[in-house]
C-alpha positions as CSV (number, residue, x, y, z in Angstrom):
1,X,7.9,-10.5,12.5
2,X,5.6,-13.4,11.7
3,X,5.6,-16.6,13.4
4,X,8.0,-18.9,11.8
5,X,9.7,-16.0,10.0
6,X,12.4,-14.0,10.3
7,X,11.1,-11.1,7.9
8,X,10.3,-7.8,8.7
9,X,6.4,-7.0,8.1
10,X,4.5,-3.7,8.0
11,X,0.5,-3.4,8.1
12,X,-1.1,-0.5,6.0
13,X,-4.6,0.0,7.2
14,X,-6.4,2.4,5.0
15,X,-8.6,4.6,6.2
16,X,-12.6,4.1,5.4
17,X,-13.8,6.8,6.9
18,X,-15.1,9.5,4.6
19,X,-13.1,12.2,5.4
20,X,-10.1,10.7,4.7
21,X,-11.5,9.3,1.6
22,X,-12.2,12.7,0.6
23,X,-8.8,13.9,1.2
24,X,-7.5,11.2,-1.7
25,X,-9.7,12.7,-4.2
26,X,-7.0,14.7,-5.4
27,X,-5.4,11.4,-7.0
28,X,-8.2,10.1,-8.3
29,X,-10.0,12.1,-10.1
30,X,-8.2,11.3,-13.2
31,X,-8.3,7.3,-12.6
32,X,-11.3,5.3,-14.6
33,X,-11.3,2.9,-11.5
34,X,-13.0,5.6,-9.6
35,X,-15.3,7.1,-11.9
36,X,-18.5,5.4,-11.8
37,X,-18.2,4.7,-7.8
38,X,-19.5,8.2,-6.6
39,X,-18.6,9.7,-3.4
40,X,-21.1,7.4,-1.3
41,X,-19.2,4.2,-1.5
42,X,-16.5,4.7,0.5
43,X,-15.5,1.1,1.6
44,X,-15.3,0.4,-2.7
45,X,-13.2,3.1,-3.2
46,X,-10.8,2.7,-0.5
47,X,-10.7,-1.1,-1.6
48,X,-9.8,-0.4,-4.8
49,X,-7.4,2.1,-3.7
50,X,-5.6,-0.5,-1.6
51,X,-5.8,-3.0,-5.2
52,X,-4.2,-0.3,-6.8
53,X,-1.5,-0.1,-4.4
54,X,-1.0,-3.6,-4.6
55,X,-1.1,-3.8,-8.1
56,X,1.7,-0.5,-8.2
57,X,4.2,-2.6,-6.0
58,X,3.8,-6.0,-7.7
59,X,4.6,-3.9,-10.7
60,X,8.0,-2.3,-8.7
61,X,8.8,-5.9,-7.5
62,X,8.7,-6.9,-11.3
63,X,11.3,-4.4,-12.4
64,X,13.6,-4.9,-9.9
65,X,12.9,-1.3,-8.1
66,X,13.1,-2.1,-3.9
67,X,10.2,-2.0,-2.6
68,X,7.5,-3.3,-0.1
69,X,7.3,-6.7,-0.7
70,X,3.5,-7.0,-1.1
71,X,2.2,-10.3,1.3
72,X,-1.5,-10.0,1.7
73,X,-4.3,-7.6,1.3
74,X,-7.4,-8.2,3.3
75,X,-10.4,-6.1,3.0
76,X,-8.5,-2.3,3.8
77,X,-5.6,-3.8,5.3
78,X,-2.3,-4.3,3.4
79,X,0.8,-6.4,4.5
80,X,4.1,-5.6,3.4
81,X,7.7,-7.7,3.8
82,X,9.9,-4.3,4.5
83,X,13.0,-3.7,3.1
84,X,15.9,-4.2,5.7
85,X,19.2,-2.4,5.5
86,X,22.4,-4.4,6.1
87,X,22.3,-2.8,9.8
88,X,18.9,-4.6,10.6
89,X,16.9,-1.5,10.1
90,X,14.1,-0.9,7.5
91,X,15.7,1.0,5.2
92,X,14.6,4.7,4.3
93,X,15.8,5.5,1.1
94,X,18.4,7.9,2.2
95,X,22.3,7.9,1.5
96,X,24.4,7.3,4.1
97,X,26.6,10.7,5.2
């Protein structure tokens, strides 16, 4: 947790290494945000990568579908409020036995 806060955070760092970027070309070979950049900017790509994430959960949020709670994003590094079960523990999506 933060100072002064008693939320739950999680920090996404994403990769800017090339291989890794490489590895996410799969998913954006389709996406006009990543069509001009070329495979030499990395650091631009993964940026925008991150912005899109951003953008995808601040859509979620919007909606009303639980969710990260998008904080911050700084350069490749996103942070997120989690989402806490009644228990205390982030919550993973799947129904109780």
């Amino acid at each position: 947790a933060m100072a002064g806060s008693d939320a739950d955070y999680a920090v996404k760092v994403y990769a800017t290494t090339r291989a890794s970027f490489i590895r996410r070309a799969k998913y954006q070979n389709e996406d006009h945000r990543f069509a001009k950049m070329g495979a030499k900017n990395v650091r631009k790509a993964v940026r925008v990568w991150a912005e899109r994430e951003l953008s995808n959960l601040r859509r979620l949020e919007r909606h009303g579908v639980p969710c990260p709670s998008p904080v911050v994003l700084r350069q490749n590094v996103l942070v997120m409020r989690l989402i806490v079960a009644d228990s205390g523990d982030a919550a993973t999506g799947a129904a109780a036995a």
